[in-house]
C-alpha positions as CSV (number, residue, x, y, z in Angstrom):
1,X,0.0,0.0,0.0
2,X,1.2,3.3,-1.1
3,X,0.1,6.4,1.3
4,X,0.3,9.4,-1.1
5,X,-0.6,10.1,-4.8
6,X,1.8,13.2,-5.8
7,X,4.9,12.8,-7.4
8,X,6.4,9.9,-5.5
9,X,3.5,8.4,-4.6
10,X,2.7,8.0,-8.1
11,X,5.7,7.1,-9.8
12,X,6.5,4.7,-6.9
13,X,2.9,3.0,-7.7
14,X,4.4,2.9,-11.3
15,X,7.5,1.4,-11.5
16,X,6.5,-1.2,-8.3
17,X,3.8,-2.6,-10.2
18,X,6.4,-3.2,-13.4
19,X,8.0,-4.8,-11.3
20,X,5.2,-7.5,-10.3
21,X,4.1,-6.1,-6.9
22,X,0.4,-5.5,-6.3
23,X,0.1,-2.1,-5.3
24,X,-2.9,0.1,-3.8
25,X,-2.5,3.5,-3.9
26,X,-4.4,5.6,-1.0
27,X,-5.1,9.4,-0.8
28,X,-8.0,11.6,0.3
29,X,-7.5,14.2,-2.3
30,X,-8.5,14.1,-5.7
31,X,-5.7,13.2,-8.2
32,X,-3.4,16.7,-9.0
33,X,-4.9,17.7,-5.5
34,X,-2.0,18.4,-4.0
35,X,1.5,19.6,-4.1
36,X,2.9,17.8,-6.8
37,X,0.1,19.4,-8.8
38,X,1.0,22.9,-8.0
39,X,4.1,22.8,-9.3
40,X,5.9,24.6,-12.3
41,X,7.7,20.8,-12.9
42,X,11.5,21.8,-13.5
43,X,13.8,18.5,-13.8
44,X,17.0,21.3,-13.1
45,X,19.5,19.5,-11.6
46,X,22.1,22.1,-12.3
47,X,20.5,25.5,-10.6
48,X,19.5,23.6,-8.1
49,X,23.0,23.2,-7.4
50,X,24.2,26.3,-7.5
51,X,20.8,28.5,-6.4
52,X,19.4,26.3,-3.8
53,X,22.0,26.0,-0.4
54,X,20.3,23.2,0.8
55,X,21.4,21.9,-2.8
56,X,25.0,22.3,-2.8
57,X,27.0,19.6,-3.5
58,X,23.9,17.3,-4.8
59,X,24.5,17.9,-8.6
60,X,25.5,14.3,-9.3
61,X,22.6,13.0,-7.6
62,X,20.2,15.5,-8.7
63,X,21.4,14.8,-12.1
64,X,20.7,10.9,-12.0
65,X,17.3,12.3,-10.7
66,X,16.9,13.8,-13.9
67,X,18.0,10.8,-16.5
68,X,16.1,8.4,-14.4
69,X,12.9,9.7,-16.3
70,X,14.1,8.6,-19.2
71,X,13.3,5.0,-19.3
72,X,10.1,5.6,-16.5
73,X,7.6,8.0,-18.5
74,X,5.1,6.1,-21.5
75,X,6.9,6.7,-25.3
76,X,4.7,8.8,-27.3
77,X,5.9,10.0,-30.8
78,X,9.2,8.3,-29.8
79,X,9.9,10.1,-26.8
80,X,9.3,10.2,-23.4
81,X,5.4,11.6,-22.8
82,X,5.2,15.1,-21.2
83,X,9.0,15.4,-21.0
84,X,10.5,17.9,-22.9
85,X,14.4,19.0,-23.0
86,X,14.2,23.0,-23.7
87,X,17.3,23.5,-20.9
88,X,17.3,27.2,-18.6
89,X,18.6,30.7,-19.6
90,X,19.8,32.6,-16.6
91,X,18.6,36.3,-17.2
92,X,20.7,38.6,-15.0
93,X,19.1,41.6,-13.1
94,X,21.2,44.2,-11.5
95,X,20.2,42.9,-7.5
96,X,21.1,39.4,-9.0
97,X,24.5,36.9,-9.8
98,X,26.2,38.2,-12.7
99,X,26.5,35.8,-16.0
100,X,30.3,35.7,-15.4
101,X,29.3,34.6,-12.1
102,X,27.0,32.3,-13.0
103,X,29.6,30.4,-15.6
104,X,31.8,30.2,-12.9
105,X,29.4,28.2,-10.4
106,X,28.5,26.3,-13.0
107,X,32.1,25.2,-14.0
108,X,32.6,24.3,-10.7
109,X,30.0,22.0,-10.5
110,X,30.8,20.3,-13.4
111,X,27.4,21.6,-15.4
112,X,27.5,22.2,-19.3
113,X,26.6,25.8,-20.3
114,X,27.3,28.4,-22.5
115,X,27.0,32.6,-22.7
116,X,24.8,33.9,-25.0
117,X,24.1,37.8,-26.0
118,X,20.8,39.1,-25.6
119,X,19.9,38.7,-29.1
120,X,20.4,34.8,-28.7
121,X,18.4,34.6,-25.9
122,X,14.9,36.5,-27.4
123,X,15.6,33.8,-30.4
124,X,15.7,31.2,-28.0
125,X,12.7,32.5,-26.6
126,X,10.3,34.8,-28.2
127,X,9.0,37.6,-26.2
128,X,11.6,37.2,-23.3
129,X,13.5,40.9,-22.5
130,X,16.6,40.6,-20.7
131,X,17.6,43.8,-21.5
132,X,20.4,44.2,-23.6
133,X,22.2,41.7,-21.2
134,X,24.1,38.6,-22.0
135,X,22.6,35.4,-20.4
136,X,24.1,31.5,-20.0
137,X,22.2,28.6,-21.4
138,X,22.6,25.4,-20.1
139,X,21.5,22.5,-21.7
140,X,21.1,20.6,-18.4
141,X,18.1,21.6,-17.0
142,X,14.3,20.1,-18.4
143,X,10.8,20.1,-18.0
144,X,8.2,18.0,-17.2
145,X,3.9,18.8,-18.2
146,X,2.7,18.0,-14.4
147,X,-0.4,17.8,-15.7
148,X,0.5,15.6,-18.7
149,X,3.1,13.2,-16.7
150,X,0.8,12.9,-13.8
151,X,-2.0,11.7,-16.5
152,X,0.1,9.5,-18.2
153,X,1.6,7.9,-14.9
154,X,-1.7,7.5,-13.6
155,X,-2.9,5.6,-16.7
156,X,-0.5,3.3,-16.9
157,X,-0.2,2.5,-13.3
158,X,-4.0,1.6,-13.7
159,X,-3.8,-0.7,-16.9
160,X,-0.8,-2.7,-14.6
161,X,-3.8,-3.3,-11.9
162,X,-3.0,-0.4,-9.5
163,X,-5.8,-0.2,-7.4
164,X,-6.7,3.6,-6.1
165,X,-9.2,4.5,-3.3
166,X,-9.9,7.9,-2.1
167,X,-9.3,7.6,2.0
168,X,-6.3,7.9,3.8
169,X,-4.3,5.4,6.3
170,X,-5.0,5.9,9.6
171,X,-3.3,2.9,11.4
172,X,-0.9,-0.1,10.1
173,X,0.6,-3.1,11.1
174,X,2.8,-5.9,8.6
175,X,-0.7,-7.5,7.0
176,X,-3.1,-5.1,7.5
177,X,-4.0,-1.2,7.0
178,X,-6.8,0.7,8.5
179,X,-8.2,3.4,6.2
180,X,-9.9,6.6,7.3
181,X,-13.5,4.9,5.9
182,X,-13.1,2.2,8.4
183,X,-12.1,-0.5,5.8
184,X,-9.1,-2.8,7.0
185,X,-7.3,-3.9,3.7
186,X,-4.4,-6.4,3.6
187,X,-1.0,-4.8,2.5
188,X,2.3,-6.5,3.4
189,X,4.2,-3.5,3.8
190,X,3.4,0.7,3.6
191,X,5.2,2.6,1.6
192,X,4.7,6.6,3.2
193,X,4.8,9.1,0.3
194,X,2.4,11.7,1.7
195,X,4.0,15.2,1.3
196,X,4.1,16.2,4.9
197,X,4.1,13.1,6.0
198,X,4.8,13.9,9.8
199,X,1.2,13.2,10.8
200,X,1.8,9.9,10.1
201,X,4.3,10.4,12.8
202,X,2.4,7.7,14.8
203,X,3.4,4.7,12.0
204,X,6.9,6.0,11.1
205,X,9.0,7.7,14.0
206,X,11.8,9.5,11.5
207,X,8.4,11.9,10.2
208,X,8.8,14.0,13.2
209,X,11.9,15.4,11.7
210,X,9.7,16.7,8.7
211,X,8.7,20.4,8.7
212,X,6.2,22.7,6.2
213,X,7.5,24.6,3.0
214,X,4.5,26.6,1.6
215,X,5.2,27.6,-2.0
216,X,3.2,30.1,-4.2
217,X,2.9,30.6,-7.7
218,X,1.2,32.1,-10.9
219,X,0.1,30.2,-13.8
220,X,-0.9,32.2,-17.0
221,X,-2.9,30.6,-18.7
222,X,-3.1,30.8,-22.1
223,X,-0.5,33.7,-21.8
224,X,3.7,33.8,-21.9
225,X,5.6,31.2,-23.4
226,X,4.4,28.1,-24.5
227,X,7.8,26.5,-25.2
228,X,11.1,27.7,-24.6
229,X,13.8,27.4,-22.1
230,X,12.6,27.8,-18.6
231,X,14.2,31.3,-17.6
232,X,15.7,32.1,-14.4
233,X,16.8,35.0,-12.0
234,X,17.3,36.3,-9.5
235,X,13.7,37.3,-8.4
236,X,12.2,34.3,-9.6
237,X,11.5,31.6,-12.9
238,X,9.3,31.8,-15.7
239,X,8.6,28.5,-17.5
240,X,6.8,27.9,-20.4
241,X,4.2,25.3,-20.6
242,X,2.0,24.8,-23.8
243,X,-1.2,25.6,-21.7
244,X,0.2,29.3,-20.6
245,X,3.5,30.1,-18.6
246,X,3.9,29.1,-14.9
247,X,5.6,32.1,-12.8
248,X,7.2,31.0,-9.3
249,X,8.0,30.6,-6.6
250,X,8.1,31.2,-3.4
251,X,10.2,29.0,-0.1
252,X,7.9,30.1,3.2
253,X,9.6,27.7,5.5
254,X,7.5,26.4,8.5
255,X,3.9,27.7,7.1
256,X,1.2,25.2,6.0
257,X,-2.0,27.2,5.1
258,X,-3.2,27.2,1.6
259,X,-4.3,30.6,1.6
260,X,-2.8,32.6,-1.2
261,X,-1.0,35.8,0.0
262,X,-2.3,38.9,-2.8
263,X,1.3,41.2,-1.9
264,X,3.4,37.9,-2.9
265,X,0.7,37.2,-6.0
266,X,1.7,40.9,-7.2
267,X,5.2,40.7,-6.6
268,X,5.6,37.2,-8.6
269,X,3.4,39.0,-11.8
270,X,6.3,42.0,-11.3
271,X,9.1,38.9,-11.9
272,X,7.1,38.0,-15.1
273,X,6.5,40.9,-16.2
274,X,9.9,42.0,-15.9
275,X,11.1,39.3,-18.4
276,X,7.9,38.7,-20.7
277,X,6.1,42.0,-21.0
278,X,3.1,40.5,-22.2
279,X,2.2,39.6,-19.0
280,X,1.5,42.4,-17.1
281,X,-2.1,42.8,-17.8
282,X,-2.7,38.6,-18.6
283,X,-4.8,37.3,-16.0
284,X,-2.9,34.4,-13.7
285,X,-4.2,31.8,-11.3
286,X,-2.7,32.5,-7.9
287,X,-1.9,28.8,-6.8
288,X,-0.8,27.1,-3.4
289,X,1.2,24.2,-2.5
290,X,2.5,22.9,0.9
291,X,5.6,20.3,1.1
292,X,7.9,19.1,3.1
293,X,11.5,19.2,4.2
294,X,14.2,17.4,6.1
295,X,17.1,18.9,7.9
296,X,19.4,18.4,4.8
297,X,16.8,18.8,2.2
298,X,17.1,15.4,0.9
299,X,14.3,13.0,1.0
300,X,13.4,10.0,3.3
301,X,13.9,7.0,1.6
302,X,14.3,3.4,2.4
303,X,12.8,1.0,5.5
304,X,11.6,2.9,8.4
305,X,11.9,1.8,11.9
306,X,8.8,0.5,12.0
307,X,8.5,-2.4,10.7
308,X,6.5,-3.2,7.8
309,X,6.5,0.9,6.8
310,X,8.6,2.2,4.3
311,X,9.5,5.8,3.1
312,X,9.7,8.4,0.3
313,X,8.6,11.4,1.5
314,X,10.2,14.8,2.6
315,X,11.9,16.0,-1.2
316,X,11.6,19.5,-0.3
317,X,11.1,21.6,-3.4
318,X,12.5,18.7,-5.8
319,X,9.7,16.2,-5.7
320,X,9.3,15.8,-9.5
321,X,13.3,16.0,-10.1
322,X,13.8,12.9,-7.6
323,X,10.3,11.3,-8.2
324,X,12.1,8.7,-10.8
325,X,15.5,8.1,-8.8
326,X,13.3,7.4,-5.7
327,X,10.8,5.3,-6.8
328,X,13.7,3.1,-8.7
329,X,15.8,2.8,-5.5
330,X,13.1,1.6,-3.5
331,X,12.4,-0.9,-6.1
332,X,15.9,-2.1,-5.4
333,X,15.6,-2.3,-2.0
334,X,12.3,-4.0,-2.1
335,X,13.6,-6.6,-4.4
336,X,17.1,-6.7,-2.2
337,X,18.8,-5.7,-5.7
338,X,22.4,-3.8,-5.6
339,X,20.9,-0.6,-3.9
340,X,21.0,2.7,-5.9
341,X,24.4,4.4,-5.6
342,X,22.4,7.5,-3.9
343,X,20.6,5.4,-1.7
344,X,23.1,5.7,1.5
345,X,22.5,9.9,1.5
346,X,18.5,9.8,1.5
347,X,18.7,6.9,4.5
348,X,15.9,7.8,6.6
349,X,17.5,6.6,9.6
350,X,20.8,9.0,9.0
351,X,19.2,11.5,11.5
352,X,19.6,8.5,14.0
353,X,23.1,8.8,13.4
354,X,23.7,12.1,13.3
């Protein structure tokens, strides 16, 4: 039984059943309902790296994050459905890291990338004004349709026999699972991929550790760039999606109310509008998402303490980018396979032994 339908949840459900388990899937909300859903869906192992601190240091494994969605995602036309590989232009502002800057992080990482003049950058995306000033391109960073990829992941999960029931798990022991509905199914072992899982604190001890991450964003739809690179600086990221662009976001550590904040709405249509014009007056969705973090902003993953109960929760902002790695190292585990070679840093019991 799998406790959680976003990103992990679902691509767990996924690549468990290829493998020949029998897998429900339990959540209260509706499918997209949640986190995963709000989520501009950036596969961008590289400025992760260098933008994120809690990143630092994680570019080979965020990378393998990355390429793990190549072989996981339904072909369609030949290629993997709702991915696309468009890479990231970082636009400099004057409050922001310079582009010489920039090419210097990402040459220390290790991460491909390139400067471009200002010209190069509109070509590469139409409408985008970065002012006369010279950007990188890397070629590193790609997209994922959330809406597509969760469609497609749900489909297919389905035609292999995943079962899915609206309820959550309110109590578990190795052989049976109490739902909130009062049914008691049989499931050999729980797999915990609810975003904050630390209310389920009561079946796996190392949730407590969890804490909230609220994240805002805009989605103009039918507006900004429908294809592109996604663009980044320093106030924020525009990334173009084929339904309208997705503006974001916003890191409000310890909150976990859904309630969209109108001053931060404004601010993130400024960051838009300051790199694609055309949006300024285009109407946006103000949307809300709520995850959760570890200490050192990689994800649980691996056998809890408890027995029976298993976990792959807690990716912090990175849910989509490590939804693929996870899901395949627990398949390892579960199958006592040569564990991933990233499997040792996103231990859940490592807090134990810190």
């Amino acid at each position: 039984m799998i406790a959680g339908g976003g990103a992990i949840g679902l691509t767990g459900a996924l690549v468990l059943a290829r493998a020949g388990y029998g897998v429900v899937l339990v959540d209260p909300a509706a499918r997209g309902a949640n986190a995963s859903g709000v989520a501009a869906g950036m596969l961008a192992p590289a400025f992760e790296s260098v933008l994120d601190p809690a990143s630092k240091g994680l570019f080979a494994l965020l990378r393998a994050g990355r390429d793990a969605w190549l072989d996981l995602l339904p072909q369609e036309a030949g290629r993997p459905s709702g991915l696309s590989q468009p890479g990231a232009l970082w636009v400099p502002t004057a409050s922001g890291i310079g582009t010489d800057a920039m090419a210097e992080s990402f040459n220390a990482i290790g991460a491909q990338c390139e400067i471009v003049t200002s010209a190069a950058a509109r070509t590469l995306s139409p409408g985008l004004d970065p002012k006369g000033a010279a950007c990188l391109f890397t070629e590193e960073d790609w997209c994922l349709d959330v809406t597509v990829v969760t469609k497609r992941l749900y489909q297919e999960a389905t035609r292999l026999g995943v079962q899915f029931i609206t309820a959550s798990v309110t109590d578990f022991s190795p052989g049976t699972a109490t739902l909130s509905d009062g049914r008691q199914i049989h499931a050999d072992q729980l797999l915990i991929a609810a975003g904050l899982g630390r209310r389920m604190a009561s079946l796996a001890p190392e949730l407590a550790c969890l804490s909230p991450i609220k994240g805002q964003i805009l989605f103009f739809e039918g507006a900004g760039p429908r294809q592109g690179p996604a663009i980044r600086s320093a106030g924020g990221y525009v990334v173009a999606r084929a339904s309208g662009a997705m503006v974001g976001a916003t890191m409000e550590f310890g909150l976990e109310d859904l309630t969209p904040d109108v001053v931060i709405g404004e601010r993130l249509r400024g960051v838009g509008a300051s790199l694609y014009p055309d949006l300024a007056g285009a109407t946006a969705q103000h949307r809300v998402g709520v995850r959760a973090a570890t200490p050192d902003g990689l994800p649980l993953v691996g056998p809890s303490r408890a027995a029976g109960v298993i976990l792959a929760c807690g990716a912090r902002r990175n849910g989509w980018l490590l939804a693929a790695l996870v899901a395949k190292t627990l398949a390892a585990q579960l199958s006592n396979e040569s564990h991933e070679p990233f499997a040792t840093q996103m231990d859940p019991r490592r807090f134990d032994m810190a």
